[in-house]
N, C-alpha and C positions, 0 to 999 in steps of 0.2 A: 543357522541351517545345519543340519546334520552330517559329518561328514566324516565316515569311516575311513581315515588314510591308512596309507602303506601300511605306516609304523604300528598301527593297531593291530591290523592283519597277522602280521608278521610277529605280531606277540613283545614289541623291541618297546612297550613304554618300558620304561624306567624305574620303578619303585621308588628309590631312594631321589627322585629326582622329580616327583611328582610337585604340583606347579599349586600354590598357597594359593593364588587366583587364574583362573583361564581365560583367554582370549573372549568366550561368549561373555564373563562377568564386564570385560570392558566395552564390548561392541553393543549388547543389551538387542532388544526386541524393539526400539524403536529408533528414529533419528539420531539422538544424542544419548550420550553414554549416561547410564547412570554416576559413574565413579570421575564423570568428568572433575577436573580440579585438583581431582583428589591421587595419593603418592601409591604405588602400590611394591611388593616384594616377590620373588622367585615366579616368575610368568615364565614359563616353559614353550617353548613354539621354533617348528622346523622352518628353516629359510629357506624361501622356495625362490626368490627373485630380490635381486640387488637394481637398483638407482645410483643414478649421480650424487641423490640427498638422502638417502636410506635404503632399506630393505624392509620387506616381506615374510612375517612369519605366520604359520598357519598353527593353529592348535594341534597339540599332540593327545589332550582331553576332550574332545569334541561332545555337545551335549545331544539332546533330542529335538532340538527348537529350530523349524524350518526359517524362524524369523531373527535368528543372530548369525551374525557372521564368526565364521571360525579364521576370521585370517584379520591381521590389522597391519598398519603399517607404520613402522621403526623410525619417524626423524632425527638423522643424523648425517652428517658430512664424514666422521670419523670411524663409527662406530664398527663398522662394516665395512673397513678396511682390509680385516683378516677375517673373514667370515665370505662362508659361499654358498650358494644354493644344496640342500641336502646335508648341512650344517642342524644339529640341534644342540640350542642355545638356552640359556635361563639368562635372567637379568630383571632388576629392579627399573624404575621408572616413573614419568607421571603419565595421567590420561589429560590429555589436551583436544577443545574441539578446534580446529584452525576454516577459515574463509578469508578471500581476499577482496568480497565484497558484500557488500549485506544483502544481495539480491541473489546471491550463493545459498547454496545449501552448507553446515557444518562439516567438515571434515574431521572423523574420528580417528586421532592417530596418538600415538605411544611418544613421547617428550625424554630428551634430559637422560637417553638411558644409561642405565649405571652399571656397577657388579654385572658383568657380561663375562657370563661363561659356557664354553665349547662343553656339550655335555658327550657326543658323537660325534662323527663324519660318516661323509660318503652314504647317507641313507637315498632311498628313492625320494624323486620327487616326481607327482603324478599332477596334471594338470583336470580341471576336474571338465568333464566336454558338457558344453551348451546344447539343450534339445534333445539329448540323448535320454531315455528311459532310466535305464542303468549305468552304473560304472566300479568299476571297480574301489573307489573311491569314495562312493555315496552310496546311502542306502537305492532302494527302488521307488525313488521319486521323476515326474518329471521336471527336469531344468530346462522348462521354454518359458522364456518372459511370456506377459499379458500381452493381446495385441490393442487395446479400445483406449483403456482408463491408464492416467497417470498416477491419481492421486485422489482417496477416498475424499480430501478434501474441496475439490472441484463442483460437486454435485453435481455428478455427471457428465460435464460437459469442460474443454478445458479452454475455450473457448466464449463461457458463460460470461453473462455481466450480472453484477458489477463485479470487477476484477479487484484482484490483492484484498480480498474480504478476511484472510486469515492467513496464514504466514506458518511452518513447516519447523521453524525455530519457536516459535511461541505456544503453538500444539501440542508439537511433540509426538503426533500418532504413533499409535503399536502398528508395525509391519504387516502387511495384507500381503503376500509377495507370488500368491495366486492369482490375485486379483486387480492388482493394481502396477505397473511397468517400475514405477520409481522407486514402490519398495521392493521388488525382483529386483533389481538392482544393488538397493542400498544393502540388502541381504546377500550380497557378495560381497561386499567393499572388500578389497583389499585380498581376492580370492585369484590364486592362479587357476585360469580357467582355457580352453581351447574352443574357438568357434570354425565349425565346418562346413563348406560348401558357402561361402563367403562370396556376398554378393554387393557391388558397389551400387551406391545408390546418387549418381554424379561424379562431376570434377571434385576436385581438391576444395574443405569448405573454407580453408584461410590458408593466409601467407604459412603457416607453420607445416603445412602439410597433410591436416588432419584428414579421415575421410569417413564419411557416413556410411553404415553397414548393415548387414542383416546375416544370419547364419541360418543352417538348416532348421529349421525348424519353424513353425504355423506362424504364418503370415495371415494381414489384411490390408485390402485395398490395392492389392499387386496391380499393376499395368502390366500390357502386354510388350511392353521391353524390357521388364523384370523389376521397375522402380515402386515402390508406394507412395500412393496418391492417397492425400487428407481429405476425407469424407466426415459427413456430419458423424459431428461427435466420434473422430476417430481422426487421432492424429501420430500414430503409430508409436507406440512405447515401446515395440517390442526392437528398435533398430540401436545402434552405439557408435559413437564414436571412435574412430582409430587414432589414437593421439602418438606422441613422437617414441618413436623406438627404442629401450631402455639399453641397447648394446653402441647406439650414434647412429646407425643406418637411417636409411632415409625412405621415407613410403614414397610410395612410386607417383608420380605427378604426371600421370598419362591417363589416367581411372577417366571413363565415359558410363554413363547411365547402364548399369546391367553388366557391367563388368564383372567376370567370375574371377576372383584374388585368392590363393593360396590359403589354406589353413594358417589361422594365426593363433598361438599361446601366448596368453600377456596377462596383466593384473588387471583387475577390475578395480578403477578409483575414480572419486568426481574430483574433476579439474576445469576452472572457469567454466560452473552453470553447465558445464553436461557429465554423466557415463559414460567414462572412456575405457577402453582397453589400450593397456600400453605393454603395447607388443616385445618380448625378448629381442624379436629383431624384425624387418620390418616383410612384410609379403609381398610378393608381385603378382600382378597381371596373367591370370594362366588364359582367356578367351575375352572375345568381346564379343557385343549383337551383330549381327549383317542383318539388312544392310547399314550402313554405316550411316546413311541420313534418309528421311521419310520419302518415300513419292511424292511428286507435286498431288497437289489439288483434284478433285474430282470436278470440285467445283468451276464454273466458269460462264462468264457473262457472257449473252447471245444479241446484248445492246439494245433490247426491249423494255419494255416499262414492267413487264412479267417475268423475268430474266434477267437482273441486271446482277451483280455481284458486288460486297460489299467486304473490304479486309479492314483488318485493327491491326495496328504494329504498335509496340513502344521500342522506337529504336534507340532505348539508353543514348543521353548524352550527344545528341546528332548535330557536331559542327562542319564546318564549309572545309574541303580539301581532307575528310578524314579517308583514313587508309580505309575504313566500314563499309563507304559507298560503295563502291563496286558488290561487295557480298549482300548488303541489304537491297540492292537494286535487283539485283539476282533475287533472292527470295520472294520480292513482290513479281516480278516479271515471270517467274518462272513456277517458286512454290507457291504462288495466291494464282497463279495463272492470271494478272494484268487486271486485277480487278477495276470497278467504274470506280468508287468511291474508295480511297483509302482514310482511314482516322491512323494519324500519327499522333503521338506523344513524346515529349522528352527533344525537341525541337529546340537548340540552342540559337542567341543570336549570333551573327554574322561575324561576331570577333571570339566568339567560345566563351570560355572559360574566363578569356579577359576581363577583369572589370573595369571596364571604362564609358560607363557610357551608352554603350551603341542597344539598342535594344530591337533593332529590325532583322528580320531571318530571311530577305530575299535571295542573300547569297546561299545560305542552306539549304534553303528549299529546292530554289532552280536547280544546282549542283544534283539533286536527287531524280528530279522530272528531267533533267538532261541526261542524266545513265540512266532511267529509265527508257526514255524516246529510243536512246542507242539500240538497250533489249529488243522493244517492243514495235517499234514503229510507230509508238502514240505518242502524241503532242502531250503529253499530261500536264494541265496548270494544278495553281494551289491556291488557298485560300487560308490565311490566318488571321489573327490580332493580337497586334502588338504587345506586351504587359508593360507594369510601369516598372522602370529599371528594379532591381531588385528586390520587386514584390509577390512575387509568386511561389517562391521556393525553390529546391533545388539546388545545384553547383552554384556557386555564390560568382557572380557577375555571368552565367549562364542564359539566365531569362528565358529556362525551358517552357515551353509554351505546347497547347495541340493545335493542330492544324489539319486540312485534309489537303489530299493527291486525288485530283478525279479528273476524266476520259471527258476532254470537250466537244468528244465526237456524239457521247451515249446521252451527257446529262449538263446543264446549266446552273449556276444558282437562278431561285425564281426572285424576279424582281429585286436586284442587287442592292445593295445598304448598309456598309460595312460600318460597325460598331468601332468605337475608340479603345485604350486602353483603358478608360475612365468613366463607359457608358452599357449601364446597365440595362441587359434585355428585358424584354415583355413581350408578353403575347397580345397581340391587336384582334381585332374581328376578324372572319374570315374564315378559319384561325390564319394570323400571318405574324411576322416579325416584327416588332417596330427597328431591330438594326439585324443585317443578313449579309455575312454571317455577325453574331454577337457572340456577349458573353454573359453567363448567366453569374448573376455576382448578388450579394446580402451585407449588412452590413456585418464584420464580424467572423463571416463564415467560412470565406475563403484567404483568409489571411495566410500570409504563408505558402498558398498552396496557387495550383491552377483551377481557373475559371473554367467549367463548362463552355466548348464552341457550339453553338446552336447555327445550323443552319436549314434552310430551304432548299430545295431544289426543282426541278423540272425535267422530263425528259425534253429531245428535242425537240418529238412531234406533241408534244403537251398533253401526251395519252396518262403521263405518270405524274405523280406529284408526293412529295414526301420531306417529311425533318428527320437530321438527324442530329444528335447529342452527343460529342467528342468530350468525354470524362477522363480526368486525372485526380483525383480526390486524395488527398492528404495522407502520406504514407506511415509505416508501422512503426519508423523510429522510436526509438522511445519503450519498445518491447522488452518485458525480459524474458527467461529462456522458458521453456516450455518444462526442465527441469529444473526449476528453480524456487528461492524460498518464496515467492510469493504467489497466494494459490485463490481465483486461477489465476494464470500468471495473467500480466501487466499485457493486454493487446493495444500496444502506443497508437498514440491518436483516432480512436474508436469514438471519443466523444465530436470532435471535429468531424469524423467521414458518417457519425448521425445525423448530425446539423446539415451536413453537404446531402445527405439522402432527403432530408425533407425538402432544401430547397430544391435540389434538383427533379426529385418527383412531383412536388408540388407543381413547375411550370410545365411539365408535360404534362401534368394534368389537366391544367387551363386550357391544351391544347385540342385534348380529347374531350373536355366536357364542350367544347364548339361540336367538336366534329369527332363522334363516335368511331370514325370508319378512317379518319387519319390516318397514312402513313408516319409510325414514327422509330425509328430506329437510334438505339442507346448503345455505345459501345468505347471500349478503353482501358484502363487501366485503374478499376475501382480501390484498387487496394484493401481487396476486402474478401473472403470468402461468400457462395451467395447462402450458406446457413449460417449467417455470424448477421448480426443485430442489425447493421447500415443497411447491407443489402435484402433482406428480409424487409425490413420497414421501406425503403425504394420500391422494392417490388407494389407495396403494398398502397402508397399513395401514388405511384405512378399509374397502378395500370397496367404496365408491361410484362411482359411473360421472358422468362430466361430461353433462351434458343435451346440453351442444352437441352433441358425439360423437353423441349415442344420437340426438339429434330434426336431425341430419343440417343444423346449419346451415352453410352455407358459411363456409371461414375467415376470410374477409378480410371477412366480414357478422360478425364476433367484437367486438363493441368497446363500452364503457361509458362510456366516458373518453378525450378526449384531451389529450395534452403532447406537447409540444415537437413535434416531425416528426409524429407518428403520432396517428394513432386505436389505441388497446390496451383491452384487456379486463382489468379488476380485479375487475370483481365476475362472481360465478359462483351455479349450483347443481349440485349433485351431488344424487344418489338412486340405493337401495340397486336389486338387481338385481329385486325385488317389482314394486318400479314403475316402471323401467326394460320389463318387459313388455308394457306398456299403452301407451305412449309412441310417439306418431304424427309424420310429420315437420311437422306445424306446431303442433304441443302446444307451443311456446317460443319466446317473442320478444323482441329487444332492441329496445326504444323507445325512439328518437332524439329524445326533446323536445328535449333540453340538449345533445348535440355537434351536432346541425344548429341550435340556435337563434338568432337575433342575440342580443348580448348583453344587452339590457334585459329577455328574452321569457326568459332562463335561470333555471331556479329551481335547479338544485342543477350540481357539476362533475360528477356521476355522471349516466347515462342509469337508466331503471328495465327492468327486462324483469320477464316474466309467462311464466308455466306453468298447464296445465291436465293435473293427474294422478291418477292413481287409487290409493286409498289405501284399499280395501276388507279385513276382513281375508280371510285366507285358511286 
């Protein structure tokens, strides 16, 4: 990348001092350095930024190539002991690519430096600004990362299957860094740069403090609390990392969704699988959104077979006597406004965590219907089935399982017949259950992971009648980074949650080719985006229509959950085209208790949303 510093301006190269190779010879126009391996002599570069294990030089020769980087980075513990930013240095060395996993991208960095000599002091050092037009510093280009594509190697989609079809170390691409977010990136490596009007996008993403960001300049998929939300084929490039602050400070571990943070100046470098910026020192918190949590619900059940209400929760890890209950009882009582039917997931048994044994959730569950009764004044039972001790997945001796919470004032199971851990549903004539509630199970398919609960129901006056399908489908582990060497990257367990889409479309299908006009309502925790393969092909042997679609919510208002960069949408409902009919554009909402919440105020990593549909028969 081109970049006219100070020192040029200023007329202060050097003559006598001019550099045998430049920082562009070793950064190159693609991934990995041409001169990798290889020794080099008199490399000339202004220190702009020191580390605990090196420093920071930026070319004092900069060329015309939007796609080299004019800065690289110095490995050494000692080197840069007596050297300070605004320092210019010469020295010999080798070019080294470094990774600390092969699911990494290469790290282009400067090895082994040697003959290290002070050529000046005290020069300026400019940091070069993100998004900005002009700079004093750079020609008249603009510096806004891409907002869509990662990676020309992707085809389009990063997201696409089949995944790790080609690899970023084995390629090798030339730099696109107009066009594509990773090489706008990689085309700074090692660049002191300044990003303004800095906007958090969540809590802290790990124990070390990191935080995901966005600075002024053209965004996509913004939500209206200020986060990005992943939309097909767009999983936002244009956002980075805040990694740990090069002076010890410590970034602020209070950041909530839309949080506006201080201008921050730091390197640009990849460390563990992302783009980071490591800050000179660390920013704080200048504003946050109000209100500070959503409105309850619009939505709300009127106890009719044409008005009933229906919530989805994943309450992460929900065992007996957690400090949670009270907060997530709150949310169903107050932000789902009491819905008839709730679909829980992530329902531990009776002893947690423990592994011993016990695999019943009666104590769990009641503990939840009892601070609900408190809230609400409703009796709420529950309905689950058991798994077999530690076959399902999840927290190992957990035996997270779904289950429902429903109003046995609104609605009944129809014709009760409760399934084993070991007994496989089907759909009977009718259409009916042969076990209710059951589980929807294959051989093979659900390994690992949660069964499908399929249930029946009933209104009380028998006006209504409907299934519904509580989904937990086998999650993303197993991923790797979304900047990383394998391209597209690695969507962990995507072959599992196909397999879980056919079977699970396939038996509501059974249900609908009986009875065309069926009530059937699908909801949970798919694990899956709905433009990503499972869900697509679900859609597509089921039958059922995504709510979002039908109750007209805006895309970028999509989202359950966030990681890493983004707000994304996991969990979902579907409903057959019966009730799809009825469906108004604010019958369905996603409640942000948990992605806008500070972190002490969070009860689960999922949001809940709530529908209000009609389930009469016909």
């Amino acid at each position: 990348m081109k970049f006219f510093n100070s020192l040029t301006a200023l007329g202060l190269i050097l003559a006598p001092c001019a550099s045998a190779i430049t920082v562009a010879d070793i950064t190159g126009n693609k991934y990995l350095s041409p001169l990798s391996r290889s020794a080099f002599t008199n490399l000339t570069g202004l220190v702009t930024a020191k580390g605990p294990n090196g420093l920071w030089i930026r070319s004092t020769n900069p060329d015309d190539n939007e796609e080299t980087s004019e800065s690289v980075y110095v490995f050494s513990r000692t080197v840069g002991a007596n050297l300070n930013p605004g320092d210019i240095i010469s020295l010999d060395g080798n070019v080294t690519e470094f990774r600390s996993s092969n699911d990494y991208l290469f790290l282009t960095e400067v090895t082994s430096p040697r003959n290290v000599q002070v050529v000046s002091t005290g020069n300026p050092v400019e940091p070069v600004v993100l998004g900005a037009q002009a700079s004093s510093i750079i020609g008249d280009k603009d510096l806004s990362p891409p907002t869509e594509q990662y990676s020309g190697l992707d085809n389009g989609d990063v997201f696409g299957v089949p995944n790790n079809v080609s690899r970023i170390s084995q390629v090798n691409p030339q730099l696109d860094p107009k066009q594509y977010g990773m090489d706008f990136w990689e085309s700074l490596s090692g660049e002191l740069v300044t990003i303004q009007g800095v906007t958090a996008l969540g809590k802290q993403a790990n124990r070390f403090g990191d935080q995901w960001v966005y600075g002024n300049w053209p965004v996509t998929g913004q939500n209206s609390r200020g986060g990005l939300t992943v939309t097909d084929r767009d999983s936002n490039p244009e956002t980075i990392i805040v990694g740990s602050p090069l002076d010890g400070t410590r970034n602020p571990n209070t950041t909530k969704l839309g949080d506006s943070l201080t201008d921050i100046t730091g390197i640009v470098q990849y460390n563990f699988g992302f783009y980071s910026i490591l800050p000179l020192t660390a920013p704080s918190v200048k504003s946050s959104r109000s209100p500070d949590l959503p409105s309850p619900a619009n939505v709300k059940s009127k106890g009719q077979c044409n008005n009933l209400s229906f919530g989805d929760y994943n309450i992460e890890n929900f065992t007996p006597g957690n400090s949670r209950i009270p907060l997530v009882a709150d949310h169903i009582a107050t932000y789902l406004v009491a819905p008839t039917v709730v679909f829980v997931q992530e329902v531990q048994d009776n002893s947690g965590a423990t592994n011993d044994g016990v695999v019943d959730a009666n104590l769990t569950l009641s503990g939840l219907t009892q601070a609900l009764q408190e809230r609400t004044g409703i009796p709420y039972d529950f309905v689950d089935v058991d798994p077999v001790n530690n076959a399902d997945g999840g927290q190992p001796g957990g035996n997270i399982r779904n289950a429902y919470l429903f109003n046995p004032k609104e609605v009944r199971l129809f014709k009760p017949n409760p399934g084993s851990s070991t007994d496989a549903n089907a759909v009977l004539p009718g259409p009916s259950l042969r076990f209710n509630p059951g589980r929807i199970d294959a051989p093979g398919v659900f390994t690992s992971s949660r069964k499908p609960l399929v249930a029946q129901w009933e209104t009380l006056d028998g006006k209504g009648n409907f299934f519904t399908v509580n989904v937990h489908w086998t999650s993303k582990g197993g991923s790797t980074s979304l900047q990383g060497d394998p391209r597209p990257p690695v969507n962990g367990g995507i072959q599992n949650r196909n397999a879980q889409a056919n079977v699970t479309g396939s038996f509501i299908a059974q249900i609908l080719a009986q009875d065309n006009q069926a009530a059937v309502i699908a909801a949970g925790d798919f694990n899956e985006f709905a433009t990503v393969e499972p869900l697509e092909r679900f859609v597509q042997i089921s039958g059922l229509q995504d709510l979002d679609v039908v109750s007209g919510i805006p895309e970028v208002e999509r989202y359950t959950y966030t990681f890493g960069s983004s707000q994304q949408q996991l969990d979902h409902m579907y409903v057959s085209a019966q009730v799809v009919k009825f469906v108004g554009k604010k019958d369905y909402e996603h409640v942000h208790v948990n992605t806008w919440a500070a972190e002490e105020d969070v009860a689960s990593d999922h949001d809940p949303t709530v529908a209000s549909l009609n389930v009469c028969k016909r």
